[in-house]
C-alpha positions in Angstrom: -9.4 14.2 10.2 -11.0 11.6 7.4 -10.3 14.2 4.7 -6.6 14.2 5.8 -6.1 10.9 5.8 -7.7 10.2 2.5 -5.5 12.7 1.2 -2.2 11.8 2.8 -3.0 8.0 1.3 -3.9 9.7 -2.1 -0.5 11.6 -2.4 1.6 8.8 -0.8 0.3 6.3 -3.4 0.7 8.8 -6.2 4.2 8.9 -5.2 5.0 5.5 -4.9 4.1 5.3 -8.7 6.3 8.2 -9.7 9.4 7.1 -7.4 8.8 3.2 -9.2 8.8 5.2 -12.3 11.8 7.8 -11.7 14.0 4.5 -10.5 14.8 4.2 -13.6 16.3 7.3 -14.2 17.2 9.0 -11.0 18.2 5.8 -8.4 19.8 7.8 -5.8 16.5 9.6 -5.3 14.2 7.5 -6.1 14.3 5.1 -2.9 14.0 7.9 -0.7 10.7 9.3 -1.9 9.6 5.6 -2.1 10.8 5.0 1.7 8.8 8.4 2.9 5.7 7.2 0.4 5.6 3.9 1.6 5.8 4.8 5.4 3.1 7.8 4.9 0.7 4.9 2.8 1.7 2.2 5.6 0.5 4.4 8.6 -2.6 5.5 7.5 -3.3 1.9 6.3 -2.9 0.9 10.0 -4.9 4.1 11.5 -7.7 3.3 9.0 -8.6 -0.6 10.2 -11.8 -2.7 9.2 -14.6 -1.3 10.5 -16.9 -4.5 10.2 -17.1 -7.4 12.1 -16.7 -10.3 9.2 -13.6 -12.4 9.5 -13.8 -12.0 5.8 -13.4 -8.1 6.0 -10.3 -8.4 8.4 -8.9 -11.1 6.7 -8.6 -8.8 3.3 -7.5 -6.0 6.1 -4.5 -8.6 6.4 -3.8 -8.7 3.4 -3.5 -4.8 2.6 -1.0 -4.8 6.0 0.9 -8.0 4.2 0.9 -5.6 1.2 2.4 -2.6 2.8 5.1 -4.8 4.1 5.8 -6.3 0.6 6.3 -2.3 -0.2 8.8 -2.5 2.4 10.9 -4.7 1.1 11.0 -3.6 -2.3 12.0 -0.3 -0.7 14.5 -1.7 1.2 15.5 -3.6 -2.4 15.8 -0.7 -4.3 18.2 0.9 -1.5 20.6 -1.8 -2.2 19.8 -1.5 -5.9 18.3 -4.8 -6.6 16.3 -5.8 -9.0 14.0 -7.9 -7.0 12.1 -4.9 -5.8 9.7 -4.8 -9.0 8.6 -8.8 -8.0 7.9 -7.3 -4.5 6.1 -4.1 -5.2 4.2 -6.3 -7.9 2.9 -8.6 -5.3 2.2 -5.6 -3.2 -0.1 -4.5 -6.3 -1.7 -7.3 -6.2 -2.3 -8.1 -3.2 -4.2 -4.3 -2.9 -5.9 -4.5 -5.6 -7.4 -7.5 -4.8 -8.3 -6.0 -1.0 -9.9 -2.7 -2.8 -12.1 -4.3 -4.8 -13.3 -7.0 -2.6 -13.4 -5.2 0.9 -16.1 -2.6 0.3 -18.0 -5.3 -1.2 -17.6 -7.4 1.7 -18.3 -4.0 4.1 -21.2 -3.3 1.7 -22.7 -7.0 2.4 -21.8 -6.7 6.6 -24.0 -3.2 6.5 -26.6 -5.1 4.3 -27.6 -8.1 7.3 
C-alpha cells in the first residue's frame, strides 16, 4: 500500500508541473489535469500524516496541508483564468519545499531521543 502511495504522490506532482507548464499553451486543458493532480497529491498528503510525536513535526505537517490548499486555489484561479494562480502555486512551492527538507530532519532527530 506504501508503494502505491508513493507512486500516486510521485505522478500527481509530476503532473502538476506539466499542467503549470502546458497552461501556457493549452488553458482549456490544463486546469483539469491540475484539478485531478492536485486532489490525487492532496489525498495522499492527508492519508500519509506525521508519524512522530514533536509539535515541531506536526507543525511542518500543517504546513504541507496549508500547501495543498494554496494548490487549491491556484486551481480554482486558473479555472477562471487568472493570473494570480502562479503567486498561489508559488507559495504552495514554498511552503513544501520548506516541509521536505525540514520534516525528515525533524523525524530523524524524534527517532534519535
Amino acid at each position: 500500500m506504501k508503494k502505491i502511495k508513493d507512486s500516486l504522490f510521485r505522478v500527481s506532482a509530476v503532473c502538476i508541473l506539466i499542467s503549470a507548464f502546458f497552461y501556457q499553451f493549452i488553458p482549456e486543458i490544463a486546469p483539469w489535469l491540475m484539478a485531478l493532480s492536485v486532489a490525487v497529491f492532496s489525498v495522499t498528503t492527508v492519508m500519509t500524516p506525521y508519524p512522530g510525536k514533536s509539535i515541531r513535526g506536526k507543525r511542518l505537517f500543517n504546513i504541507q496541508l496549508f500547501a495543498c490548499v494554496f494548490m487549491v486555489v491556484a486551481t480554482y484561479l486558473m479555472f477562471k483564468h487568472r493570473n494570480e494562480w502562479v503567486l498561489a502555486m508559488v507559495s504552495a512551492a514554498v511552503c513544501m519545499i520548506y516541509a521536505a527538507i525540514v520534516l525528515p530532519k525533524e523525524l530523524a532527530k524524534e527517532k534519535e531521543q
